[in-house]
Chimera marker file (.cmm) of the C-alpha trace (Angstrom):
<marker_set name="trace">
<marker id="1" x="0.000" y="0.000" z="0.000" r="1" g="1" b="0" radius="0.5"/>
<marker id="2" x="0.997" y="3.302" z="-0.823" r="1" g="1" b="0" radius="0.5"/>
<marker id="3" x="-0.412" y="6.549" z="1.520" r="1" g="1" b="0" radius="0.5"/>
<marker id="4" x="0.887" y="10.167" z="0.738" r="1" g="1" b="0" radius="0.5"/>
<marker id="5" x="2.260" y="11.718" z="4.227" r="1" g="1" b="0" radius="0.5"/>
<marker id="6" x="3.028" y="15.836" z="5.383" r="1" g="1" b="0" radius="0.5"/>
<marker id="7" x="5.566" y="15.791" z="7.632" r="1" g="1" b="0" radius="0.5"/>
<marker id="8" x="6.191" y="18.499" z="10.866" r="1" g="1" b="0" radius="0.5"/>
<marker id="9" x="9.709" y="17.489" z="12.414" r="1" g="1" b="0" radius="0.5"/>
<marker id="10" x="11.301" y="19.629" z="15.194" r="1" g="1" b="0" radius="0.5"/>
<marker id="11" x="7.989" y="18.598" z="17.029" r="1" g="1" b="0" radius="0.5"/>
<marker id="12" x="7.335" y="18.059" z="20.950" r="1" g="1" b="0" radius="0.5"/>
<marker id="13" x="6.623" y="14.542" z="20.389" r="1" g="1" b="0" radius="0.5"/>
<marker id="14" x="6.087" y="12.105" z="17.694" r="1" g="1" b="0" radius="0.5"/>
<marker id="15" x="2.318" y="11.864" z="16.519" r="1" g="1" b="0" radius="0.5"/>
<marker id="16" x="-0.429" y="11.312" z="14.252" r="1" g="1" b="0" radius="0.5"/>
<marker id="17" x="-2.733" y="14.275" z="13.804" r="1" g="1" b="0" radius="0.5"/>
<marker id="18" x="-4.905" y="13.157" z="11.079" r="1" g="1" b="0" radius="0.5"/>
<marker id="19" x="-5.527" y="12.631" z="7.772" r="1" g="1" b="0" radius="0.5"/>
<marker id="20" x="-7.156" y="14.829" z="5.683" r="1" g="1" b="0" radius="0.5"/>
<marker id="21" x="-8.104" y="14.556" z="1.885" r="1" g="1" b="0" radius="0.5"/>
<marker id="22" x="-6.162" y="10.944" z="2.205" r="1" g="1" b="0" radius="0.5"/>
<marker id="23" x="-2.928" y="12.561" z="3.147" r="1" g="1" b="0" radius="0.5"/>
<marker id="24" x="-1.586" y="11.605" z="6.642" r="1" g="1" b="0" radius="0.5"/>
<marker id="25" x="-0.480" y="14.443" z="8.860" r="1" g="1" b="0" radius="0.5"/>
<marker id="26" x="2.462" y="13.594" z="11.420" r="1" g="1" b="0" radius="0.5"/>
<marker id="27" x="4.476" y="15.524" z="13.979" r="1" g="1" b="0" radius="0.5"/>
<marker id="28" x="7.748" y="14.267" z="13.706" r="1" g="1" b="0" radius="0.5"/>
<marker id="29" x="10.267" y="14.806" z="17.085" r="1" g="1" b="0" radius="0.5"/>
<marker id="30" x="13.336" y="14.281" z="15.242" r="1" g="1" b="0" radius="0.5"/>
<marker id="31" x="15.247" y="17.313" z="13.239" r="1" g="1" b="0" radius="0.5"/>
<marker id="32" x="15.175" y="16.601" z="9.403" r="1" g="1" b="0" radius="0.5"/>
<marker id="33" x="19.091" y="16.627" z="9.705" r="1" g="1" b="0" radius="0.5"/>
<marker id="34" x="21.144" y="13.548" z="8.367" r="1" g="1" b="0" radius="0.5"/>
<marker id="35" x="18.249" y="11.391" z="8.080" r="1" g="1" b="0" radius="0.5"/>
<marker id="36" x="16.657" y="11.386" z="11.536" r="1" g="1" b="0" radius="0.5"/>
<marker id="37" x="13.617" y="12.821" z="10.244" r="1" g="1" b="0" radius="0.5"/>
<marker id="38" x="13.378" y="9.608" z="7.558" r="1" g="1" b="0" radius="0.5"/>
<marker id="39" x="13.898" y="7.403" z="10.328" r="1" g="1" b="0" radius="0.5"/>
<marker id="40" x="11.575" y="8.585" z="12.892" r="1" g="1" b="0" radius="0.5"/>
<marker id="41" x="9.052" y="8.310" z="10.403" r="1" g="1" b="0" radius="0.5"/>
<marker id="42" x="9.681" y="4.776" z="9.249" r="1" g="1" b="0" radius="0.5"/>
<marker id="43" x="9.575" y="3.803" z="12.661" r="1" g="1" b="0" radius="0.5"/>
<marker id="44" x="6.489" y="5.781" z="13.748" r="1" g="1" b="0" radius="0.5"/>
<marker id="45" x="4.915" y="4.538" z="10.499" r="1" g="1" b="0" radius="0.5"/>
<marker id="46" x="6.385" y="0.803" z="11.350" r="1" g="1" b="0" radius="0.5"/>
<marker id="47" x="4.961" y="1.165" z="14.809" r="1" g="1" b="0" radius="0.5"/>
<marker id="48" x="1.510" y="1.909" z="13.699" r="1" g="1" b="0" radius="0.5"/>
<marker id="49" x="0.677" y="-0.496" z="10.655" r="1" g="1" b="0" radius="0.5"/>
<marker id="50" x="2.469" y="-2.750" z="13.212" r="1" g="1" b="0" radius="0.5"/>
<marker id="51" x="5.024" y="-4.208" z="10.949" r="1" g="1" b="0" radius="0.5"/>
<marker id="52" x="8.660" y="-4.269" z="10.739" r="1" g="1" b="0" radius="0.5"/>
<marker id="53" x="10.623" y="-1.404" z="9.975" r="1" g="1" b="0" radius="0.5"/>
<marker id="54" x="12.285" y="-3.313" z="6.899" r="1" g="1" b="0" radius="0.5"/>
<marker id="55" x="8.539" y="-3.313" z="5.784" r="1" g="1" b="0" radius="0.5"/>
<marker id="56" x="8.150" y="1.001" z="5.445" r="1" g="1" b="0" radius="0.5"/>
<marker id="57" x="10.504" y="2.959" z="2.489" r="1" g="1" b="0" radius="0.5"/>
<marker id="58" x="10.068" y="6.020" z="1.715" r="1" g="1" b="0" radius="0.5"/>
<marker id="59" x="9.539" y="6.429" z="-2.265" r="1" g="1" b="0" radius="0.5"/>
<marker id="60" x="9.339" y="9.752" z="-3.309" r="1" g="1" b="0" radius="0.5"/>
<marker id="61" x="10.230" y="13.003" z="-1.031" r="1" g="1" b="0" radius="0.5"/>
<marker id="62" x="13.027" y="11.886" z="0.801" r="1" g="1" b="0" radius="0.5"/>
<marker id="63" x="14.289" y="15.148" z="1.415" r="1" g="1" b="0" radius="0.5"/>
<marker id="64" x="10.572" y="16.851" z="1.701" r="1" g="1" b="0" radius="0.5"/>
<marker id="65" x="7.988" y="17.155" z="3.767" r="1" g="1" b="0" radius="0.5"/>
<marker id="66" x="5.532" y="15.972" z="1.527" r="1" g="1" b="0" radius="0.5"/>
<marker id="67" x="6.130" y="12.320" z="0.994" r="1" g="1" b="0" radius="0.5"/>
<marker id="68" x="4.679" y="8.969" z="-0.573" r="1" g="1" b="0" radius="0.5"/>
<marker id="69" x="5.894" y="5.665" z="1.795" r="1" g="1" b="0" radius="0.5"/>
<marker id="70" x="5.013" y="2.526" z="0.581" r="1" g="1" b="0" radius="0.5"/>
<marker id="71" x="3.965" y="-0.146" z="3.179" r="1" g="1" b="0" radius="0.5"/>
<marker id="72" x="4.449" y="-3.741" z="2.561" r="1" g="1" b="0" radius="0.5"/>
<marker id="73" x="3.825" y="-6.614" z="4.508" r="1" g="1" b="0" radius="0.5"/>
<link id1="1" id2="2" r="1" g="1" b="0" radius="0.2"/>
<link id1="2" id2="3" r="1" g="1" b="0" radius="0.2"/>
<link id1="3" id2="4" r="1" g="1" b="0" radius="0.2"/>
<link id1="4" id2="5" r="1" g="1" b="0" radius="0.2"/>
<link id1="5" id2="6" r="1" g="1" b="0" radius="0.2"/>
<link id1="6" id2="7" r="1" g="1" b="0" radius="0.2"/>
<link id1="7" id2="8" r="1" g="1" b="0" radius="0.2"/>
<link id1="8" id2="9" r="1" g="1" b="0" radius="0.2"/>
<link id1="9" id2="10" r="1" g="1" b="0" radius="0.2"/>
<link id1="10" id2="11" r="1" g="1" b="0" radius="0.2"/>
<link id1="11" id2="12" r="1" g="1" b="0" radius="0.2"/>
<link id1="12" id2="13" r="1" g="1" b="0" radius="0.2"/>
<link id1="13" id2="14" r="1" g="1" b="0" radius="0.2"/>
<link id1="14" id2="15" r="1" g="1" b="0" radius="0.2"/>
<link id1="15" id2="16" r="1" g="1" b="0" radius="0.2"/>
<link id1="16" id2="17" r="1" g="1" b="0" radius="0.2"/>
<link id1="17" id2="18" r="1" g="1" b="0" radius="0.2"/>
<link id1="18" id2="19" r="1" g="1" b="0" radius="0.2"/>
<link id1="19" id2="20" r="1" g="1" b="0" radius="0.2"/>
<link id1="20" id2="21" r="1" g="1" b="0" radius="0.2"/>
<link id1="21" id2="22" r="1" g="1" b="0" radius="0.2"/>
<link id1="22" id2="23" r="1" g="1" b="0" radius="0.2"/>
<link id1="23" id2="24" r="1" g="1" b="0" radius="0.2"/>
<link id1="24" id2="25" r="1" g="1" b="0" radius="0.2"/>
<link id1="25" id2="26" r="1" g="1" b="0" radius="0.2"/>
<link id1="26" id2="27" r="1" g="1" b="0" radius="0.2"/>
<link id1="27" id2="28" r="1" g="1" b="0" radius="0.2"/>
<link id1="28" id2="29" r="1" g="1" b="0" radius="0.2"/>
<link id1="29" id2="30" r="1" g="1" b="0" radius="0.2"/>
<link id1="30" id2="31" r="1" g="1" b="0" radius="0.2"/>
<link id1="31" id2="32" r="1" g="1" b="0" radius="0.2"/>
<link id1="32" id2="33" r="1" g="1" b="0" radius="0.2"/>
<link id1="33" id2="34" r="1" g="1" b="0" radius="0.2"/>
<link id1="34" id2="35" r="1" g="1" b="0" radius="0.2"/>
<link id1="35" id2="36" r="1" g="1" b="0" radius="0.2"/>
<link id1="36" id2="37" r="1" g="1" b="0" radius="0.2"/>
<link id1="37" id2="38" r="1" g="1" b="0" radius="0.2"/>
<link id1="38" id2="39" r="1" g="1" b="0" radius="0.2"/>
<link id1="39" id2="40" r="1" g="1" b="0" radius="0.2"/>
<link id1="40" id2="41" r="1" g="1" b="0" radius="0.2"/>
<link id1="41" id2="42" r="1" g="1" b="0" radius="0.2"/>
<link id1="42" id2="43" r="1" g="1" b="0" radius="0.2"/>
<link id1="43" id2="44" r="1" g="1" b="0" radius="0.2"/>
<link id1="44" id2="45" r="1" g="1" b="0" radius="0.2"/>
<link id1="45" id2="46" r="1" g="1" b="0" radius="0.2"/>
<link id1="46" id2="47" r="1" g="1" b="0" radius="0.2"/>
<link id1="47" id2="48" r="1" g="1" b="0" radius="0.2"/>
<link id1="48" id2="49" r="1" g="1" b="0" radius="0.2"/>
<link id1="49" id2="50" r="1" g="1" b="0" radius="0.2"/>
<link id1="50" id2="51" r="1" g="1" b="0" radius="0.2"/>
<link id1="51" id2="52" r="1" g="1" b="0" radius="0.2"/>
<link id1="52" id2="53" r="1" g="1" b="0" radius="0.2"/>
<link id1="53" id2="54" r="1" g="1" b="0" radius="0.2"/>
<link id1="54" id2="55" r="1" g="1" b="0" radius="0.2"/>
<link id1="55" id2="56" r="1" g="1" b="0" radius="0.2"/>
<link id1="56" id2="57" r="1" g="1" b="0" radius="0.2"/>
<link id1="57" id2="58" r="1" g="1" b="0" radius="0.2"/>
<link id1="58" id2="59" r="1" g="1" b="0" radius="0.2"/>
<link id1="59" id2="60" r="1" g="1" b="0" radius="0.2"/>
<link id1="60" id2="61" r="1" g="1" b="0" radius="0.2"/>
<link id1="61" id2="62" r="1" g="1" b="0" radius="0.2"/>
<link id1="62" id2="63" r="1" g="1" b="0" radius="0.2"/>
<link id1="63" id2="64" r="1" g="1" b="0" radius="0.2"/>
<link id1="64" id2="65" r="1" g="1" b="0" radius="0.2"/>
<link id1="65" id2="66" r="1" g="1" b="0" radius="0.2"/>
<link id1="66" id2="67" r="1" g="1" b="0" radius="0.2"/>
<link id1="67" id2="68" r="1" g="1" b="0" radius="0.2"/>
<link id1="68" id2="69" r="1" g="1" b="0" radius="0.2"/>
<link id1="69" id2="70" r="1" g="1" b="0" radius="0.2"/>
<link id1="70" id2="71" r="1" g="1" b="0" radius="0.2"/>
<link id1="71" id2="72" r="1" g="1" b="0" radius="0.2"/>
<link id1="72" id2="73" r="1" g="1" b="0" radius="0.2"/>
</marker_set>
């Protein structure tokens, strides 16, 4: 599956605020420096579809907020 995401980092805390017009909003904690950002998203994302992290790449947008992650089981 294939879900288009807006990404906040620099947040308080990690979390999902919605999704809106099929577009998931999250609240990243991590800075979007070297990666982290990325990575705190594939877990988050891991974490919620409850699969493995190996199971969550980010397709398009690596270096935007606007991405599309592609979920696999």
């Amino acid at each position: 599956m294939k879900i288009s995401v807006r990404v906040t980092p620099n947040a308080k805390k990690t979390e999902l605020l919605g999704i809106e017009d099929g577009v998931y909003r999250i609240k990243l904690k991590s800075p979007p420096v070297d990666g982290k950002a990325n990575q705190c998203l594939i877990e988050f994302l891991a974490s919620h579809f409850k699969v493995r992290k190996s199971c969550v790449r980010i397709v398009s947008g690596d270096s935007s907020r606007q991405k599309i992650v592609e979920i696999v089981d």
